[in-house]
N, C-alpha and C positions, 0 to 999 in steps of 0.2 A: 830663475825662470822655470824651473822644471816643476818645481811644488803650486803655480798657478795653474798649471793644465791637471794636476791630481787633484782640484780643489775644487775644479772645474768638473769633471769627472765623479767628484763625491756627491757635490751638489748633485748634479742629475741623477745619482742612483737613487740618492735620499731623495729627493723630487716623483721617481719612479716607482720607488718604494712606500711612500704617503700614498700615490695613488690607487698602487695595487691593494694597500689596505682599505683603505675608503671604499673601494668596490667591494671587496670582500664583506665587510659590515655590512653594506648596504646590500649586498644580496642575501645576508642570512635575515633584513629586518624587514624587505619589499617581497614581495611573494610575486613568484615567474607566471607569466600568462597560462605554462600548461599545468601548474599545481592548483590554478584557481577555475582550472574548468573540471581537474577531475574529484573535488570535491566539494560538496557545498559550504558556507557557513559555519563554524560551529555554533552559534546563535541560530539560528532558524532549523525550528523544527518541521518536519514533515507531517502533516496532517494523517491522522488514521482514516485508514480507508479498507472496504470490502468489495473482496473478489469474488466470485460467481463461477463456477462451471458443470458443464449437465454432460452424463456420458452419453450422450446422444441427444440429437437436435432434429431428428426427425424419422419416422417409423407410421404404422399402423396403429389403429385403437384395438385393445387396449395396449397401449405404450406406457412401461414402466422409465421411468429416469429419476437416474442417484445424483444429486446434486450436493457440491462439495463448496462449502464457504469458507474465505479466510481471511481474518481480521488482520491488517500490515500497520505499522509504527506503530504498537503501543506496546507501551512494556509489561512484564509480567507481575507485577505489582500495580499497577494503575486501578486504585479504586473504584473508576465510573466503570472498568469493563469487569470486574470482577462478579460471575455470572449474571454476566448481561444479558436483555433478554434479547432470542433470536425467533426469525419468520420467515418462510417461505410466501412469496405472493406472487401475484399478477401484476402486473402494472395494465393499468382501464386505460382507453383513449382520455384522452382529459388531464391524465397526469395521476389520478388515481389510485389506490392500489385495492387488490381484495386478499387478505388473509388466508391461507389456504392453511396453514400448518405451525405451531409456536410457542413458545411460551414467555413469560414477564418474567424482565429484570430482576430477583431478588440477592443480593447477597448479606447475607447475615453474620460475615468470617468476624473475627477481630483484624486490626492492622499488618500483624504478623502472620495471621494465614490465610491472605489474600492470594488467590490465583486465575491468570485468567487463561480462559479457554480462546486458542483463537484460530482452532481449526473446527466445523459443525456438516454435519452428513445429515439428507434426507433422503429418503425415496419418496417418489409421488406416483400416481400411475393416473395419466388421461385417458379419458373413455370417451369422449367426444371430439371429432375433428374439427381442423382448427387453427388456425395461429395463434401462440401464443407467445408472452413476452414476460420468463420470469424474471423474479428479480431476492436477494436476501437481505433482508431488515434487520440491525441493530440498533437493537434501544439501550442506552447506557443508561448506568444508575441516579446520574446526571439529569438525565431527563433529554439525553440528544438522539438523535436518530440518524443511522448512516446507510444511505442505500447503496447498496453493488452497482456492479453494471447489469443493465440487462441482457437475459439469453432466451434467443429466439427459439422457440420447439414448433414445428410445424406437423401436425398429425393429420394422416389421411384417414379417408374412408375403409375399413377393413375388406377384403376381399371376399370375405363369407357376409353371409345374408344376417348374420348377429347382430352387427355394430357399424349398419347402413342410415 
């Protein structure tokens, strides 16, 4: 009688032990709720996108401002940005833009020396008061166009009788 209750005993280790493995597999092959919020996807890409910022958003005329653009997710090799072309503009009521500043797309590299640029500096100087709503344009080689957000500048009236 004594080798039934050790038999008994084994059973439920092994019983115990199937299951502590079965967990185990199945937690290295199901992914835990907080490792699927702190990373996306490896399938899904994130869309390139343009950033905008002005060292200042508001002053008197004439108001100089250095406006700093940065191209995000794309790689340094990606043919459509490989001197892409970039622009400063307005954004018009209506949805619009006006050109202030820029130049076209060209790259001419070979495959191998492909680089892109994906930080772009201007200065602009307003001389009329105003609200205004810039915004920075990329044109890829592609033929795509990627607008920033826009940055508000607001320029007053100068205090001197010049730029009234």
């Amino acid at each position: 009688m004594p080798s039934q209750p050790l038999s008994l005993r084994g059973a439920a280790t092994a019983a115990a032990l199937a299951v502590l493995a079965a967990m185990l597999l199945l937690d290295g092959v199901t992914p835990r709720a907080a490792d699927t919020k702190s990373s996306p996807p490896p399938s899904r890409k994130e869309a390139p996108k343009v950033k905008l910022k002005a060292s200042t958003q508001a002053g008197f005329v004439p108001l100089e401002i250095l406006f700093a653009a940065r191209i995000e997710n794309v790689s340094e090799t990606d043919a459509a940005f490989c001197h892409a072309g970039t622009m400063l503009a307005l954004r018009l009521p209506g949805g619009e833009f006006r050109n202030l500043a820029g130049e076209d797309p060209v790259c001419l590299h070979p495959p191998e020396q492909r680089d892109v640029t994906r930080t772009f500096h201007r200065t602009f100087i307003v001389e009329r008061p105003g609200v205004y709503e810039f915004v920075w344009i990329v044109l890829t080689n592609d033929g795509e166009r990627l607008i920033s957000n826009g940055v508000p500048v607001r320029v007053l009236a100068s205090p001197s009788s010049r730029y009234r």
